[in-house]
Short mmCIF file of the C-alpha atoms (twelve columns), coordinates in Angstrom:
data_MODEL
# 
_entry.id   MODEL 
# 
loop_
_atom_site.group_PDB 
_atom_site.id 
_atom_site.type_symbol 
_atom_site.label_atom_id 
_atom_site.label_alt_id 
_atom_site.label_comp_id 
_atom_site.label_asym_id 
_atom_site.label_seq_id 
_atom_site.Cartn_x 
_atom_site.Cartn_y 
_atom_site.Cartn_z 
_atom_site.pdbx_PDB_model_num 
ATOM 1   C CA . UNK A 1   -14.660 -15.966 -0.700  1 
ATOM 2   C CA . UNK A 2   -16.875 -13.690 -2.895  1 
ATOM 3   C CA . UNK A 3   -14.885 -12.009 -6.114  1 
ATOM 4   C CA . UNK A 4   -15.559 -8.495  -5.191  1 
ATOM 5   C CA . UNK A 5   -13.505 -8.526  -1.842  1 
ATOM 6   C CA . UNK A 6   -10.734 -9.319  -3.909  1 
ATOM 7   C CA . UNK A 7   -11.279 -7.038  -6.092  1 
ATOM 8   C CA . UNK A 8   -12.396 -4.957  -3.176  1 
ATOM 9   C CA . UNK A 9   -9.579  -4.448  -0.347  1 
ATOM 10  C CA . UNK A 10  -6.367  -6.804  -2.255  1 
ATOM 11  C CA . UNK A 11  -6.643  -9.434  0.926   1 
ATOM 12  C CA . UNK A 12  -9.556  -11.552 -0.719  1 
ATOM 13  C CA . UNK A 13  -8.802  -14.886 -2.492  1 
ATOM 14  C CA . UNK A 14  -9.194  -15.896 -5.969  1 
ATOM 15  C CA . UNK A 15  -12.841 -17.364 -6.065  1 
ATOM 16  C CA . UNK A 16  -12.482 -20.241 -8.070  1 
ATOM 17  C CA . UNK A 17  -9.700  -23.191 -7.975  1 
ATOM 18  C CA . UNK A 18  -6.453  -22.938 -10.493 1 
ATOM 19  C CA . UNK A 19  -8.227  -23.421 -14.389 1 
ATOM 20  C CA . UNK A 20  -4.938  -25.108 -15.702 1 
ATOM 21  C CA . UNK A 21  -1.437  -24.291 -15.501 1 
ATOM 22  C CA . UNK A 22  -0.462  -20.791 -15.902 1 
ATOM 23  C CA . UNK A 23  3.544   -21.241 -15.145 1 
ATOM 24  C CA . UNK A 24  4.435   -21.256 -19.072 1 
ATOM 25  C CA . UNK A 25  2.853   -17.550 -19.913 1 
ATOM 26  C CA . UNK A 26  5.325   -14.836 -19.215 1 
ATOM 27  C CA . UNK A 27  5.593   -11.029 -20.084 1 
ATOM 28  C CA . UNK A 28  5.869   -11.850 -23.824 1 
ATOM 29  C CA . UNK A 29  3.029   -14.474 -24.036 1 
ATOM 30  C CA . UNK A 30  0.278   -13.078 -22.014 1 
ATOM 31  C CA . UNK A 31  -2.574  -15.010 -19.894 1 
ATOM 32  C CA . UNK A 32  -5.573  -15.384 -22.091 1 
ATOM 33  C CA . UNK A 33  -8.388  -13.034 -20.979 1 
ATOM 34  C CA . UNK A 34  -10.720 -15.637 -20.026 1 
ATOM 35  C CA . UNK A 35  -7.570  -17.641 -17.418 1 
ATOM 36  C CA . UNK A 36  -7.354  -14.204 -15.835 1 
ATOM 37  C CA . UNK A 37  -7.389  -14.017 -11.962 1 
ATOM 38  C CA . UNK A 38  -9.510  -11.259 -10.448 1 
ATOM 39  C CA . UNK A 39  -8.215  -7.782  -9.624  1 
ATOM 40  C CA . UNK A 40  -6.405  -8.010  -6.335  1 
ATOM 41  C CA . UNK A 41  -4.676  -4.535  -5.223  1 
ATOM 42  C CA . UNK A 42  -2.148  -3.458  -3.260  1 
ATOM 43  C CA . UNK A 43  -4.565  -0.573  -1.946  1 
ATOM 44  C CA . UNK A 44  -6.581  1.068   -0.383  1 
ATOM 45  C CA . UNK A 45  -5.243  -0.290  2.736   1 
ATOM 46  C CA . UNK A 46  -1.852  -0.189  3.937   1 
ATOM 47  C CA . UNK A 47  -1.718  -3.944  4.526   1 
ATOM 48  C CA . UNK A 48  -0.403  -5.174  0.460   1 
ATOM 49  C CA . UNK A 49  -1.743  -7.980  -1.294  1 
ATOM 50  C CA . UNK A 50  -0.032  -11.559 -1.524  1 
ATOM 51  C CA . UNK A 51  -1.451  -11.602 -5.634  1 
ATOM 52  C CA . UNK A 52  0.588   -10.796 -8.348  1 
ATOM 53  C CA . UNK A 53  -0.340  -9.468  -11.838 1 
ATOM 54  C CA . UNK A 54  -1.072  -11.840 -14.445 1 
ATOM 55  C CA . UNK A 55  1.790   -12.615 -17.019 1 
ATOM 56  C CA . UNK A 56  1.442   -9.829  -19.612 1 
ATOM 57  C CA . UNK A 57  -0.803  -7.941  -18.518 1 
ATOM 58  C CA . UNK A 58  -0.578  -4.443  -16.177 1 
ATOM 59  C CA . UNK A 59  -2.663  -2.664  -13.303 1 
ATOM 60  C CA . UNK A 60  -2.445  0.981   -12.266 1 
ATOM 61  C CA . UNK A 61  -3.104  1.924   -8.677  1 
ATOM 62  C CA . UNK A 62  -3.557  5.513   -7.912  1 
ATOM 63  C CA . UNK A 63  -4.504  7.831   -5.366  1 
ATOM 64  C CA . UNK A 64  -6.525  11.421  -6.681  1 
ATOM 65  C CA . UNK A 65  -6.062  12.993  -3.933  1 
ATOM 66  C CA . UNK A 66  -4.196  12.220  -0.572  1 
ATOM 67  C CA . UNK A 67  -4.681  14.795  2.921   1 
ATOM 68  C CA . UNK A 68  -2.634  14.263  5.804   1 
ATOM 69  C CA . UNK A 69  -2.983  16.364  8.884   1 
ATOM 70  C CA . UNK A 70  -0.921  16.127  12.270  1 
ATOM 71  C CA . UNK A 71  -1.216  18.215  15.395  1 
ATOM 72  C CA . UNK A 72  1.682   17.415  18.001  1 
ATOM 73  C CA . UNK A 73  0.955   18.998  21.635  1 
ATOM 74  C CA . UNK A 74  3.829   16.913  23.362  1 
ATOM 75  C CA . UNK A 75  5.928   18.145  26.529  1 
ATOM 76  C CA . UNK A 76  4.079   22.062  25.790  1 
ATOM 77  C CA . UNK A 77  4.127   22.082  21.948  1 
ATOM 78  C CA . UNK A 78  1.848   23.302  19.461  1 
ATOM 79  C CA . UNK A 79  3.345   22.082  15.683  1 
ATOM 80  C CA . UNK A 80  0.814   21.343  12.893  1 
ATOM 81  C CA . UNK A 81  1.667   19.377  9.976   1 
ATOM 82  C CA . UNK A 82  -0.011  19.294  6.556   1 
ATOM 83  C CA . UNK A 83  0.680   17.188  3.810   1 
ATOM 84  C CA . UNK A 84  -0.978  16.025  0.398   1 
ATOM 85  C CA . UNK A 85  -0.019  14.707  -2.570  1 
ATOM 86  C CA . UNK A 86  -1.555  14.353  -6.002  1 
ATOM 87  C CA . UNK A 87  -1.975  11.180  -8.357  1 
ATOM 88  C CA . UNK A 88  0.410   8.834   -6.625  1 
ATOM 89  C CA . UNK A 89  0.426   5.851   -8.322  1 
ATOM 90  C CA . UNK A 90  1.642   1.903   -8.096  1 
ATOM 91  C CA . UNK A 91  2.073   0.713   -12.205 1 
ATOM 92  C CA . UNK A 92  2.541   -2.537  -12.089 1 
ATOM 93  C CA . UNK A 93  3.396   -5.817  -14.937 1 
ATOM 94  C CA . UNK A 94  3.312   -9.111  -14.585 1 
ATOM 95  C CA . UNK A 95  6.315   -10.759 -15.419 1 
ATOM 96  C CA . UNK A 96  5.162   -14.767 -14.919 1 
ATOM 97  C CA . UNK A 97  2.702   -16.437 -13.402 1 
ATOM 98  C CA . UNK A 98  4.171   -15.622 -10.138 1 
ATOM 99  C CA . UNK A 99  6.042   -12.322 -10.503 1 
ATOM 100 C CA . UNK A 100 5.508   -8.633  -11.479 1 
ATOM 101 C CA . UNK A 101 7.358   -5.467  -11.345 1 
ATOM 102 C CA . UNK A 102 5.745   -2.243  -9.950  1 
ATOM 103 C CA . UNK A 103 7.301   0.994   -10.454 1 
ATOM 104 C CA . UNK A 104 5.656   4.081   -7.534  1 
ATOM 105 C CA . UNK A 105 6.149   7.135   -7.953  1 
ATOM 106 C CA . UNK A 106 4.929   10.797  -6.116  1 
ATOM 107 C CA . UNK A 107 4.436   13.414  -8.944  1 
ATOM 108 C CA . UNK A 108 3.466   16.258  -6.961  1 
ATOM 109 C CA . UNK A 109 3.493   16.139  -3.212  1 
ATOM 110 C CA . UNK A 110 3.851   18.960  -0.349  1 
ATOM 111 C CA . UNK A 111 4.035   19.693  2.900   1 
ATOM 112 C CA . UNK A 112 3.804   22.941  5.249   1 
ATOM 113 C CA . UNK A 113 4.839   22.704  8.902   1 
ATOM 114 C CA . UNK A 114 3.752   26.100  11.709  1 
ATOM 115 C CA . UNK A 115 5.414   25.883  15.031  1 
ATOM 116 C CA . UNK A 116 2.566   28.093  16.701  1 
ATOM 117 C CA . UNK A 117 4.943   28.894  19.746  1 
ATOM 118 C CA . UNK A 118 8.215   30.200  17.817  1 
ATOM 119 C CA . UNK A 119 6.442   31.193  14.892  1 
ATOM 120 C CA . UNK A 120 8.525   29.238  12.278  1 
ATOM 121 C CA . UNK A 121 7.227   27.871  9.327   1 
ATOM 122 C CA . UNK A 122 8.802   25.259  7.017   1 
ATOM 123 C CA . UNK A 123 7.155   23.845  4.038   1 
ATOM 124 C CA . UNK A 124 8.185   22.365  0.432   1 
ATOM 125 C CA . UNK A 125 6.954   21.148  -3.063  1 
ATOM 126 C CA . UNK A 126 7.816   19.179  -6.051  1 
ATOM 127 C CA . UNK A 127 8.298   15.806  -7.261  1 
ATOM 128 C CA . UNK A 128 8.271   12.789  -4.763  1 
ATOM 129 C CA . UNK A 129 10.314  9.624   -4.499  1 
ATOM 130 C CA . UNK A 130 10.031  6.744   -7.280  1 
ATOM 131 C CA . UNK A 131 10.439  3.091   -6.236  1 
ATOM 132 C CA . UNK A 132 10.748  -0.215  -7.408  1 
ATOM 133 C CA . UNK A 133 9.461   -3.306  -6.112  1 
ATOM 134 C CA . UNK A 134 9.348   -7.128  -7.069  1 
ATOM 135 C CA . UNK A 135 6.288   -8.863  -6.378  1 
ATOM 136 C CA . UNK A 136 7.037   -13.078 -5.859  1 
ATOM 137 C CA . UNK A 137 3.907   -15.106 -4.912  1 
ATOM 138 C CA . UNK A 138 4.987   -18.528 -2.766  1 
ATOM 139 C CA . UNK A 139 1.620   -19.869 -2.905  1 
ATOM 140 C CA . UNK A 140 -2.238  -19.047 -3.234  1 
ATOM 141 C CA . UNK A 141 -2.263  -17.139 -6.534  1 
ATOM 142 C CA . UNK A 142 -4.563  -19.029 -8.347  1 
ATOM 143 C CA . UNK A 143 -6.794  -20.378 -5.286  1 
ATOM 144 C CA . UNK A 144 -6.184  -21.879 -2.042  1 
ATOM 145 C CA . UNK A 145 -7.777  -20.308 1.320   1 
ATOM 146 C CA . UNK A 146 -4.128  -18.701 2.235   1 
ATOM 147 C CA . UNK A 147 -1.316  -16.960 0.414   1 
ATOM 148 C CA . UNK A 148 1.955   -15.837 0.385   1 
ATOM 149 C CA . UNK A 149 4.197   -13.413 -0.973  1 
ATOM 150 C CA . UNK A 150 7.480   -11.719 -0.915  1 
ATOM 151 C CA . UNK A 151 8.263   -8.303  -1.852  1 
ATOM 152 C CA . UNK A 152 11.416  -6.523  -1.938  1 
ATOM 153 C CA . UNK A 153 11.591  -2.543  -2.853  1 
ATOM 154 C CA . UNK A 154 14.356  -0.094  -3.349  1 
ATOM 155 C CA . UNK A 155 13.427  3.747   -3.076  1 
ATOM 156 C CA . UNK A 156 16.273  5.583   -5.541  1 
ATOM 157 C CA . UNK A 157 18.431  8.328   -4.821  1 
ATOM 158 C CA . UNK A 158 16.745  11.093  -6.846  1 
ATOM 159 C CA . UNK A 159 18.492  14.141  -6.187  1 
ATOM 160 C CA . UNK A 160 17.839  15.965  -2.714  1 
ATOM 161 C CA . UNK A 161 15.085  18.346  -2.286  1 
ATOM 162 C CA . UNK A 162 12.343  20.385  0.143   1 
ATOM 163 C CA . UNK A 163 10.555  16.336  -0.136  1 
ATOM 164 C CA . UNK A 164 13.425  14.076  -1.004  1 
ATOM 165 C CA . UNK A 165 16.504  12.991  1.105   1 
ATOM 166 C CA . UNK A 166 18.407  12.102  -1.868  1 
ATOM 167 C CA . UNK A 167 19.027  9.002   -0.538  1 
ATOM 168 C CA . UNK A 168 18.835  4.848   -2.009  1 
ATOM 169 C CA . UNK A 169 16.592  3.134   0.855   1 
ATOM 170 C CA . UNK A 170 14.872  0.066   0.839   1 
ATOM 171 C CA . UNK A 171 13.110  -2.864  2.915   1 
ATOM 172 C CA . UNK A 172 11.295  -6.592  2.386   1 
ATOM 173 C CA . UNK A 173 7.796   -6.899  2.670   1 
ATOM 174 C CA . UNK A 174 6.246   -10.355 3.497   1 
ATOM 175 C CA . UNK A 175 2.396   -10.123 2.827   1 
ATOM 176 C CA . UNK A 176 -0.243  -12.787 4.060   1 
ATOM 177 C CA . UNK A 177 -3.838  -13.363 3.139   1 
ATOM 178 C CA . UNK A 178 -6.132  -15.763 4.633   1 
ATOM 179 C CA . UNK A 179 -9.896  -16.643 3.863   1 
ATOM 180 C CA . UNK A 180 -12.227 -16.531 6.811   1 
ATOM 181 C CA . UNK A 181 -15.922 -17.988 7.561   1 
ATOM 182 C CA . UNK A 182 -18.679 -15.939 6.970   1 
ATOM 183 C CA . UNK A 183 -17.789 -14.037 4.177   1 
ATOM 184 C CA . UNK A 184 -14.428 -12.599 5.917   1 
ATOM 185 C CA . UNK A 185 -11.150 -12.151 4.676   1 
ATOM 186 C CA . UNK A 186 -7.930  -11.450 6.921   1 
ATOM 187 C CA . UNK A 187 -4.423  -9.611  5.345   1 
ATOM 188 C CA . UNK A 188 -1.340  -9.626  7.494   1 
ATOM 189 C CA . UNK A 189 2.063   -7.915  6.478   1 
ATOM 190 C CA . UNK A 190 5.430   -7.705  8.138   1 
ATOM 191 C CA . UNK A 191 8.042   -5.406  6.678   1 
ATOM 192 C CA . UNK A 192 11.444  -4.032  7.233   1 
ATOM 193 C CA . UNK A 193 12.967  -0.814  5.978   1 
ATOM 194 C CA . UNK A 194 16.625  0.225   6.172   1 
ATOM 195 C CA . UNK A 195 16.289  4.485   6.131   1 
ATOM 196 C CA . UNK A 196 18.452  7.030   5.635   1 
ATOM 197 C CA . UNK A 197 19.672  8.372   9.879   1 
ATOM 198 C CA . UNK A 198 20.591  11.988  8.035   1 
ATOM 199 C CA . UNK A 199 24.316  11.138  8.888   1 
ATOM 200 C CA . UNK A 200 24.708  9.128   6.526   1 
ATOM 201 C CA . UNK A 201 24.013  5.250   8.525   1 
ATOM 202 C CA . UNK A 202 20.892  3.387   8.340   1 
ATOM 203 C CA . UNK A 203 18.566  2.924   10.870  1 
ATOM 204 C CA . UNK A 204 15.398  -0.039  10.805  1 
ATOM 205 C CA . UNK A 205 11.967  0.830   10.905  1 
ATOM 206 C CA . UNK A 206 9.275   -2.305  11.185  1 
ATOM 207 C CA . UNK A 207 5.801   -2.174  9.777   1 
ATOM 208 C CA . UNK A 208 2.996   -4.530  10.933  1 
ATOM 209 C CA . UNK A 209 -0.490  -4.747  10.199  1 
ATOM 210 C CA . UNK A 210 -3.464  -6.974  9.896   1 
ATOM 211 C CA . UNK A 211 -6.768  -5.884  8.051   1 
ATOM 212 C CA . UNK A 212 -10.499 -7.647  7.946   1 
ATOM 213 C CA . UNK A 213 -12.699 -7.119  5.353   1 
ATOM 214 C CA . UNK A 214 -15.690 -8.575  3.547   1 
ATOM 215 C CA . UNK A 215 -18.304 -7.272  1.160   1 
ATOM 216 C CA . UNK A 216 -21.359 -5.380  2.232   1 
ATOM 217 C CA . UNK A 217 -23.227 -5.354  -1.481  1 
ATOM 218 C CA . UNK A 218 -22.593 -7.081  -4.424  1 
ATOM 219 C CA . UNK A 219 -20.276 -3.978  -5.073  1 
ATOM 220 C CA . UNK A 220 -19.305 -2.488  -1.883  1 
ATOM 221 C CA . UNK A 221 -16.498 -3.962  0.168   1 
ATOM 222 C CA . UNK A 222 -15.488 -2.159  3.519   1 
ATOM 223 C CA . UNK A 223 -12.559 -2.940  5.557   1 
ATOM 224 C CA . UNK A 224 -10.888 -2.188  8.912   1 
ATOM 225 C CA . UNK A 225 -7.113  -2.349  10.027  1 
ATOM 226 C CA . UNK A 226 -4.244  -2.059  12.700  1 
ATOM 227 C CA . UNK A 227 -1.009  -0.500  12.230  1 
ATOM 228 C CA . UNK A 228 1.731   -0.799  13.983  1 
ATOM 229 C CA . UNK A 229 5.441   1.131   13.240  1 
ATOM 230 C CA . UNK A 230 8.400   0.331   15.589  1 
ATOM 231 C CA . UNK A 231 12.133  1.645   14.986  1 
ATOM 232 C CA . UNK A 232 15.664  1.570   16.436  1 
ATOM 233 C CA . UNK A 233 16.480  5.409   16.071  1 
ATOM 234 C CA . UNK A 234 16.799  7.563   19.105  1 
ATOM 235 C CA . UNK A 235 13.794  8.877   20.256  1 
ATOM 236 C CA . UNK A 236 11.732  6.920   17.905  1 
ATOM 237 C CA . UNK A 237 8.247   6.430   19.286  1 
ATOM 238 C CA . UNK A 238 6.152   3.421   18.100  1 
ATOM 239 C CA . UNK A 239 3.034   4.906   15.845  1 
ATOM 240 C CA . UNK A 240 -0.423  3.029   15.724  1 
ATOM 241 C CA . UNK A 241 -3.414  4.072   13.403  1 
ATOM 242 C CA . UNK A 242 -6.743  2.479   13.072  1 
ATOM 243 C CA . UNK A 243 -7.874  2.570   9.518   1 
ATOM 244 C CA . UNK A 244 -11.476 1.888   7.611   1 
ATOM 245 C CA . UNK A 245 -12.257 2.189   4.323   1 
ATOM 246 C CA . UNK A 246 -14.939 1.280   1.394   1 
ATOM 247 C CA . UNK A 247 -14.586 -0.007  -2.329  1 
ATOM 248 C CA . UNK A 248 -16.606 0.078   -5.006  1 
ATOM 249 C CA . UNK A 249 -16.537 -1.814  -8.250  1 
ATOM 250 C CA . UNK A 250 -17.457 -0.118  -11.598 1 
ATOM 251 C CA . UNK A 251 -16.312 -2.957  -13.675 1 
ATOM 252 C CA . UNK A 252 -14.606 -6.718  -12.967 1 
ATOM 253 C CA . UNK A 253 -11.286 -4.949  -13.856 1 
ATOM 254 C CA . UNK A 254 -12.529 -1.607  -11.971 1 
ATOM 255 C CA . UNK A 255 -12.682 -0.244  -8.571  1 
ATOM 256 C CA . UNK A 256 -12.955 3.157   -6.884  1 
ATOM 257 C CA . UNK A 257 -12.042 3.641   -2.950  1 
ATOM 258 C CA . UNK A 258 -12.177 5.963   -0.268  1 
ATOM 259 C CA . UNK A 259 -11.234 5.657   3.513   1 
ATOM 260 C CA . UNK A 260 -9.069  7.036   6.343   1 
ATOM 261 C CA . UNK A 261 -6.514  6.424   8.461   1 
ATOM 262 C CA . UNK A 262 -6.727  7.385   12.092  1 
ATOM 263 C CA . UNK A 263 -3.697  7.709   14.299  1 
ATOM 264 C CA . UNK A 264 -4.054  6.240   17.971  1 
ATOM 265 C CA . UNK A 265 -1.197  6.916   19.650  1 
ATOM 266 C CA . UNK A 266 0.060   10.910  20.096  1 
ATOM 267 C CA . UNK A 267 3.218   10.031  17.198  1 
ATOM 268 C CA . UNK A 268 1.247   9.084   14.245  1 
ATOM 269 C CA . UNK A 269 -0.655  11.858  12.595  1 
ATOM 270 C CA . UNK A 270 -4.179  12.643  13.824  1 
ATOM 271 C CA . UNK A 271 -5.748  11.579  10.166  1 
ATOM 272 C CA . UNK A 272 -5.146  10.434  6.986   1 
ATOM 273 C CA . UNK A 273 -7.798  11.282  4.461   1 
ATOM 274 C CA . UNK A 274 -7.394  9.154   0.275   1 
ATOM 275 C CA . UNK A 275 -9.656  8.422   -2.391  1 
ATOM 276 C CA . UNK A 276 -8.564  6.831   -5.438  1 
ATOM 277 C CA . UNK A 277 -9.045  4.352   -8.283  1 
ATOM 278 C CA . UNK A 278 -7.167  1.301   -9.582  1 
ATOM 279 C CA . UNK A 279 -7.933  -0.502  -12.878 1 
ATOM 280 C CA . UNK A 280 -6.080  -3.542  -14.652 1 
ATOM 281 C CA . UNK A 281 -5.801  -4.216  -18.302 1 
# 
């Protein structure tokens, strides 16, 4: 598969076979520049990448600006929901040849919510949730035409506000990647996440997706996806969205992205608008 798509959408594989073995640099004794793999990203898609960071080195992954909008017309309603949050961002290190730590965080997001038939209006501001996650690659890092990861996150119990619970949740990701003919590449993820009920008892949420992508230039990538969100709570009703999006690489270390996310079924939101940049160092 071409370098750019991994740099591109973070499903691609590494373009050229394993150049020696990597397994003895960690944190403290970095890869050498020239034994780096390309960048792979957990964005802009919602489906995250198998690849880990390189020993010693780190990648930011941000969003500059992210729109949601959501108009719910169910059983007589008329509630619209807007949301939007400002430099979110994924900072991540790698820790060994196989593992790196990200830390997320939300520094500024908001929502406002009008119920157009009673007239009431709730809406809130301030500093989002910050998460960690570990990143373990099984296999494919360094080349192969799959690969497999493993990634485990905790979400910590800031205190409550208008756009925090104040709760600890957390979940397992499993991300897949697979190299396709033609140019193709094909991301798969499966994840659970144990969330807060609001009386004080989990309930389980599952997120599946699957993404194709593939270059269109030698620096524009595009991509399209399926999402799929399932959960045990009462009432809970499954949410699909249909996503596309675009990359563009400024540099090998470099890329810029833009897309949207379109909800298909009546309890995801109508759109999802992002644009943001990642770059590794």
């Amino acid at each position: 598969m071409a370098a750019l798509f991994a740099l591109a959408v973070g499903v691609g594989l590494p373009a050229v076979e394993r150049q020696g073995d990597k397994s003895g640099f960690t944190f403290s004794q970095p890869v050498p520049s020239g034994h780096l793999r390309e960048l792979s990203t957990d964005r802009p898609d919602q489906t995250e990448s198998p690849f880990t960071v390189d020993a010693g080195h780190w990648q930011i992954e941000l969003d500059a600006v992210n729109y949601t909008f959501d108009h719910d017309t169910a059983g007589g309603a008329d509630i619209r929901t807007w949301g939007w949050s400002l430099a979110p961002l994924n900072l991540k290190v790698g820790l060994t040849n196989r593992a790196d730590l990200q830390l997320m965080l939300d520094p500024y997001v908001g929502f406002r919510m009008e119920d157009r038939v009673t007239g009431a209006t709730v809406h809130g501001l301030g500093f989002g949730d910050l998460t960690t996650r570990l990143k373990i690659n099984f296999w494919g890092n360094d080349g192969g035409k799959t690969a497999l990861a493993i990634l485990p996150f905790v979400k910590w119990p800031l205190p409550a506000s208008s756009v925090r619970n104040g709760k600890t949740e957390g979940g397992i990701i499993l991300p897949f990647a697979m190299e396709l003919p033609a140019g193709w590449s094909m991301g798969a993820m499966t994840e659970v996440d144990f969330v807060n009920d609001g009386a004080g008892g989990p309930d389980t949420e599952w997120f599946n997706s699957i993404t194709f992508g593939r270059n269109l230039t030698s620096r524009l990538g595009g991509y399209v996806e399926f999402v799929a969100v399932t959960g045990n709570a009462p009432g809970f009703k499954w949410q699909g969205q249909l996503d596309l999006g675009f990359t563009h690489a400024l540099a090998d270390a470099t890329q810029l992205d833009f897309g949207c996310n379109f909800g298909v079924t009546r309890s995801a939101p109508d759109y999802q608008l992002f644009t943001g940049v990642s770059r590794g160092f």
